[in-house]
Phi, psi and omega in degrees: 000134182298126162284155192298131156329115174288180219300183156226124176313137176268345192210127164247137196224118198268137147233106192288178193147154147279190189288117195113325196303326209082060185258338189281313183278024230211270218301324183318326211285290192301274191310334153319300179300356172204088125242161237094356196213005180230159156191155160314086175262087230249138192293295164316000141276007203256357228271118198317140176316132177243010194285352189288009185278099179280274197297113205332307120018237151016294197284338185284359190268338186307135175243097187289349195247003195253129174274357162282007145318323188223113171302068170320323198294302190310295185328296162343263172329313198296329149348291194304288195297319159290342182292332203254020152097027187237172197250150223226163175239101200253141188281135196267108182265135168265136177247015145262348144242024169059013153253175168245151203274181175288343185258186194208139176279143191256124173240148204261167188275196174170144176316333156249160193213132176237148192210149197219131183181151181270005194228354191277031152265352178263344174249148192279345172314329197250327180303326189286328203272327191294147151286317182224172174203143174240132158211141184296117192252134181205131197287143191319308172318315177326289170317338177254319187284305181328306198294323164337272181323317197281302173329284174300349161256333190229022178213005166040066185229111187305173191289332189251029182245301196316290195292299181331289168314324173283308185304313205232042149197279186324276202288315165304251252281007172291254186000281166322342181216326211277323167279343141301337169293338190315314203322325178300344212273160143285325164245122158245151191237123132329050209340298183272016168236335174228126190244009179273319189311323167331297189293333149302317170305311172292334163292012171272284144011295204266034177238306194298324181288342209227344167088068190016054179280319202253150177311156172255155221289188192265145185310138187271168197249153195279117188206030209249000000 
């Protein structure tokens, strides 16, 4: 018996933000909520290789928050093949030695596609592949105590490497690339004014992937 065609996404949805915002627990969520039929494409993965960078120096100047950093033309394309149902090997960045590795993550296509990035609204190679778009609006402060807690709990990165980094990367380049991009969203959600918006979103989602055929997934729980 012939295999079946894989899926082709009916829907693609980018979710934006600054650093801190919840797009990663935004986006888990929402492809949770429908899985089996959804999977996850992160700007970060895409971040060009640096390992020819020795000096020590050298490596504290990477600007990681900067789009000339990530090869968007690859996201992009890899975009494109999955949207037309073929399945992509999207690159594995190491960020302790600031290259990519030799092996590759398999990504398979699914009626939903979800992309996750703080810049992938500024750029437009990736805005033409979207169907819908959100980006998470959150006050600076938040955002910098969020990046805290994470550093220092899950990436054992000190309190004053941290702030260095938000001063001399992170926040210019918010200003500069990651918050002007909002204009582009389909949406924008207000984190801390509204807490209904997840659960909308996903009922939203689920008229589009099913034509408000299926019951809609269970409200997501708050943890971001």
């Amino acid at each position: 018996m012939p295999k079946s065609a894989p899926a082709v996404p009916q829907v693609v949805i980018g979710i934006a933000g600054g650093s801190g915002s919840g797009k990663s627990w935004l986006a888990k969520a929402v492809a949770e909520a429908f899985r089996g039929r959804s999977t996850v494409v992160c700007h970060d993965w895409y971040y060009k290789g640096n390992g020819h960078v020795r000096d020590e120096e050298e490596r504290r100047k990477l600007n990681f928050d900067h789009p000339d950093a990530l090869e968007t033309a690859l996201m992009s394309a890899q975009l494109r093949d999955l949207a037309a149902g073929r399945a992509v090997d999207a690159p594995i960045y190491d960020y302790e030695t600031h290259a990519r590795l030799d092996r590759t993550r398999r990504v398979e296509p699914a009626p939903l596609i979800v992309v996750d990035g703080i810049l992938i609204l500024h750029e437009q190679a990736l805005r033409e592949r979207m169907s819908l778009s959100v980006y998470i609006e959150v006050p600076d402060d938040v955002r910098l105590l969020r990046r805290v807690r994470r550093d220092t709990k899950e990436r054992r990165i000190d309190l004053d490497e941290t702030l260095r980094l938000y001063e001399d990367f992170v926040r210019p380049m918010h200003h500069r690339f990651v918050e002007p991009s909002s204009r582009h969203a389909t949406w924008i959600w207000s984190q801390l004014e509204d807490e209904k918006f997840p659960d909308l979103l996903i009922a939203d989602l689920a008229r589009r992937l099913d034509g408000g055929k299926s019951p809609c997934p269970a409200p997501l729980s708050r943890s971001c």
